[in-house]
N, C-alpha and C positions, 0 to 999 in steps of 0.2 A: 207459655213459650220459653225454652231453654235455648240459653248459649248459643246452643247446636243449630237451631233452625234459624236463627238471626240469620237473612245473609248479609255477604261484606258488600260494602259501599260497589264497588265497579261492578260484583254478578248481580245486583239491583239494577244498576242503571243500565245495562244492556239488557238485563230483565224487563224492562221500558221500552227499550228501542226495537226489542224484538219480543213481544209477547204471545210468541208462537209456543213459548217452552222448549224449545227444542236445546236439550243440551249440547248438542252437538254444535251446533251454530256457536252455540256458547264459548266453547272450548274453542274453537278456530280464532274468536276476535279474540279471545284470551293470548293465544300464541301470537297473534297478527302482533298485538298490544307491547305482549313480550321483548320481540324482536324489536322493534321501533325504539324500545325504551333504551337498546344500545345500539346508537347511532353508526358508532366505528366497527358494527358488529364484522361488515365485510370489509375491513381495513385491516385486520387483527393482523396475519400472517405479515403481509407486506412488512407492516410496520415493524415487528418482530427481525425482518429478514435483515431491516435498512441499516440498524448498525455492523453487522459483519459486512455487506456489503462493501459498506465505506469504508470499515478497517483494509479492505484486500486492496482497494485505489490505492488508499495511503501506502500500503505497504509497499504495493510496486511502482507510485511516485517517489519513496523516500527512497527506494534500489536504486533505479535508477538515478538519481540524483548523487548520492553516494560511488556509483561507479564512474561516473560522466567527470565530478570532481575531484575523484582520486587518480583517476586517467591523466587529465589536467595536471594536475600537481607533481607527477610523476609516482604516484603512492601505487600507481597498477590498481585496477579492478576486477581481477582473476583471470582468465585466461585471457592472453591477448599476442596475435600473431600478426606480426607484420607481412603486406605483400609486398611480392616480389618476382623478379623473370626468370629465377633458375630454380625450377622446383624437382632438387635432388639434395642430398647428401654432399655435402661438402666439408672441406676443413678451413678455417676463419683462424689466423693467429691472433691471438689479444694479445695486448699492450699492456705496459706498466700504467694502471691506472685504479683509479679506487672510486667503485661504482656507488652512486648516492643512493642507488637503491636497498642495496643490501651491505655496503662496506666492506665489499670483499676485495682484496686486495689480489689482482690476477698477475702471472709469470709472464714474460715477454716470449718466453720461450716454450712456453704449455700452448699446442693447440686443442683445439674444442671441435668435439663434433657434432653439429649442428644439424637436424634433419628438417626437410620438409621446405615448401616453400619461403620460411623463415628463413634456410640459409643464404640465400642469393645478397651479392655484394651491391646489388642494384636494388638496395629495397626503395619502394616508391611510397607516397604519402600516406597512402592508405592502410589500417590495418582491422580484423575481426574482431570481437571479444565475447566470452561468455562465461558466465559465471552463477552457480545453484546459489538460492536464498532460501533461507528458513525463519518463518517471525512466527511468531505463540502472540495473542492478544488477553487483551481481556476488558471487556466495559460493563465498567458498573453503575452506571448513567439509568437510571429510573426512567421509562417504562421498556425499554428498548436495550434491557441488559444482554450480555452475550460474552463467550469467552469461544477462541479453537485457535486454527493453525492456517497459515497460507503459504504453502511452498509456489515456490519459481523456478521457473529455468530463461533466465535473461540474456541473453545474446545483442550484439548489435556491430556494424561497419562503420568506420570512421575514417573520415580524413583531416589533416594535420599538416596546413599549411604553416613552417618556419617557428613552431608553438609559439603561433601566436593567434591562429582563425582553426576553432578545434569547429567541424562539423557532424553528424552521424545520425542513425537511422537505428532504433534497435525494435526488437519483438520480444515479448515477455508473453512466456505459456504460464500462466498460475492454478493451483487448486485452492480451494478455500472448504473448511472441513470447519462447521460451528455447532456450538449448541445456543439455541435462543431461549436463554433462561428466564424468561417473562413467560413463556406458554409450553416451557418444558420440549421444546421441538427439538431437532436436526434438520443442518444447513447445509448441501454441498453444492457447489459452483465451481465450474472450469471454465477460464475465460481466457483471454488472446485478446494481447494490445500491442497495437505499434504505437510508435514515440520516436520524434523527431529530437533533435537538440542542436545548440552551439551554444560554445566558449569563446567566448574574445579574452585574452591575456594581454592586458595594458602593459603593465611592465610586473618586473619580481616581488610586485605587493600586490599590485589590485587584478581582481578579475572578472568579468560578468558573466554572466551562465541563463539561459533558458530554454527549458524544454515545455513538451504537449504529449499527451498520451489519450491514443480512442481505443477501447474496449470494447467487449459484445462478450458476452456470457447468459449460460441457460440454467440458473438457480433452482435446485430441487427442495424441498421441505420435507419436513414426515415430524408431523404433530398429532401424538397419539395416534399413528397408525393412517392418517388420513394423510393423503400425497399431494403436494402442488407443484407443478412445473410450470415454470412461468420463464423471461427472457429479459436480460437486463444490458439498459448501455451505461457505462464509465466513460468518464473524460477529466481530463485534467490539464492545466498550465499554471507555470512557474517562471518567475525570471528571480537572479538573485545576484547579490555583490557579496565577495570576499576579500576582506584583508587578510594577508599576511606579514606578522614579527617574528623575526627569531632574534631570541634570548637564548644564547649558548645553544644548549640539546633541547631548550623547550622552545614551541612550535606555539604561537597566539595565533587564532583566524578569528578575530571579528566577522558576524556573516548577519544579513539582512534579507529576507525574501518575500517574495507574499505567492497566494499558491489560490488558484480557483477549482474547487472539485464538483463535478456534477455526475448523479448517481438517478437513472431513472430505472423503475422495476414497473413491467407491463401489468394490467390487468389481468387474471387470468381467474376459472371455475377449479376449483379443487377436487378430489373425488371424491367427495362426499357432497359435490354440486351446491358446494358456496363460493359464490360469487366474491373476490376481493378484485378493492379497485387499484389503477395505477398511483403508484407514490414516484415523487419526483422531489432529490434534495440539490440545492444549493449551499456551495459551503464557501466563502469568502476568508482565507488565511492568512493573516500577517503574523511574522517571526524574528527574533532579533535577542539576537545573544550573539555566542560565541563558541569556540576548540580550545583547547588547551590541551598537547600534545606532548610527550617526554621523548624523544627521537634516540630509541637506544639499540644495538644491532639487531636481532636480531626479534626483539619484542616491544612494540612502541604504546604504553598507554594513554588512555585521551578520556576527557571529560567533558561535555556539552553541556552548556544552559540554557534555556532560551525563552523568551517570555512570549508567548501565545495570546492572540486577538483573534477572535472569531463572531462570523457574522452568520447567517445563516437564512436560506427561503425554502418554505416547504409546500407543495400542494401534496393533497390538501393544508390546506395552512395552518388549521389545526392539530396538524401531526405533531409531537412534542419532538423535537429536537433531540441528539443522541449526544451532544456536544457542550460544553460551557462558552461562554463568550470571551469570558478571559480565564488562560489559564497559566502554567508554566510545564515545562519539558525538560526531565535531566535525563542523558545517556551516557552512562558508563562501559568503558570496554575498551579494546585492545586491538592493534593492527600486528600482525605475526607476518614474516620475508623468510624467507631463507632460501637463496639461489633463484629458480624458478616456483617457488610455494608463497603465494601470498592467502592471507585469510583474515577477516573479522569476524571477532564475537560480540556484540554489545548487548547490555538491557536498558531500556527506555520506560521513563514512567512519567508520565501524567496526572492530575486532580482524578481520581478515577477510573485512570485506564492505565495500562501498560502494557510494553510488546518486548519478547526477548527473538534478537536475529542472531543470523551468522549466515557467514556466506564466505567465501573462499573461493580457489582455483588456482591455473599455472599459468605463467607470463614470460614473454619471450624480451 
């Protein structure tokens, strides 16, 4: 007997268990055997899918937080129109004064023509905003790597009692465009969240802030050709405290937060009729650094650091996590004013990961 005719140890022992011969039988426990041996065989996609997903929450928690606090502070968060009773065209004479928003020094005797229901000399507490966002990612977190893009279109109404009880209500349209580079796929998701928020304003240092955001998005795949549509919910809350120093033209914010994200992806059959099951993450965030801001006309740079604690629950619980437990977060970039044009640019980087934004718009 040669080599060849030995058989291997498992087509013996089902050679035992079924001494019919039949190779066909054979082959089936062979495959049955196969599949069994990779347990997460019908988790793959999901799991693949979960860190973009969690990238897109973060990204329109961290907007959102960003526009709610520049609002606050008076920094604007791109477009933003105050209401009001006379919604025409009017003329508004300005006063000698020098606005802290942009330093423009206005004529007592220059009027301004003002359109829209922003012009009304009655404005009331209330005002809209809206504002495009753009973030690039990228995670290099083993097994669950991924890099792409999530645009925004973030909008929200606010009221503004005496800047001191900031409340409001916003909706964020996003797209999420990824490659899940652990199985060579593509990711797109379109989702719609509302977010509630308040500021309380202690006095001209301290300030408290916390928002919520529900989401519901329909995440498409395409791995190798094969298609999964499947339905995912997002959620998020934040509360946080900032200080404010100024030092001449530079701006210090001490800032503190902690941030709860939850990320469920449904179960769903693919087309090629594999079954993946639902993933469900928890992400427990605390945060604590600081701004450092250079406050100069018409171009304000700023620098962020912030040291990172993360917690994390997964069902399955064996899911591997897309995240570290501790890590650090530097964001570099720029806030641009000029008249009614505000905008940021920043890039943000992480142990691993990192995101470049901008967002912008017009402010009344």
């Amino acid at each position: 007997m040669n080599m060849f005719d030995k058989k291997p140890t498992i087509y013996t022992s089902l050679s035992n268990i079924f001494p019919t011969g039949s190779h066909q039988i054979h082959l089936l426990i062979l495959a049955i055997v196969a599949l069994g041996m990779n347990s997460s065989f019908a988790q793959n996609e999901n799991n693949a899918s979960s860190s973009s997903i969690k990238a897109g929450t973060q990204v329109t928690a961290n907007a959102l937080n960003a526009v709610i606090l520049g609002n606050a502070m008076g920094g604007g968060g791109g477009f933003k129109l105050k209401l009001g009773s006379v919604p025409n065209l009017i003329h508004i004479p300005m006063v000698n004064t020098i606005d802290d928003d942009d330093l423009k020094m206005a004529n007592i005797n220059k009027f301004e023509a003002v359109g829209g229901i922003s012009a009304s000399p009655d404005l009331s507490n209330w005002s809209v905003w809206a504002t495009p966002v753009f973030s690039s990612f990228k995670n290099n977190i083993a097994p669950s790597t991924s890099k792409g893009d999530v645009s925004i279109a973030l909008m929200g109404i606010e009221y503004n009692h005496d800047d001191t009880i900031i409340a409001g209500l916003s909706y964020a349209y996003s797209n999420v465009n990824a490659t899940t580079l652990s199985n060579n796929g593509k990711l797109k998701s379109v989702s719609n969240t509302v977010s509630p928020y308040f500021v309380y304003i202690l006095n001209d240092r301290w300030m408290l802030d916390a928002s919520a955001g529900f989401g519901q998005a329909k995440p498409e795949t395409n791995v190798g050709g094969v298609i999964g549509k499947t339905s995912s919910q997002s959620f998020f809350s934040a509360i946080g405290v900032t200080n404010t120093i100024a030092m001449g033209k530079f701006l210090v914010r001490p800032r503190a937060s902690y941030t709860v994200y939850k990320d469920y992806l449904a179960g769903y059959k693919n087309s090629a009729n594999v079954s993946n099951d639902p993933l469900t993450s928890w992400m427990y965030q605390t945060k604590l650094g600081g701004t450092v801001s250079y406050e100069a006309k018409l171009f304000s740079p700023f620098i962020s650091t912030h040291k990172i604690f993360n917690n994390w629950r997964m069902n399955p619980s064996t899911t591997a996590a897309s995240t570290y437990a501790s890590t650090y977060q530097v964001q570099v970039g720029a806030n641009a004013s000029k008249g009614i044009f505000y905008g940021t640019v920043a890039y943000q980087f992480e142990k691993s990961t990192s995101q470049f934004r901008i967002y912008g718009g017009i402010r009344f």
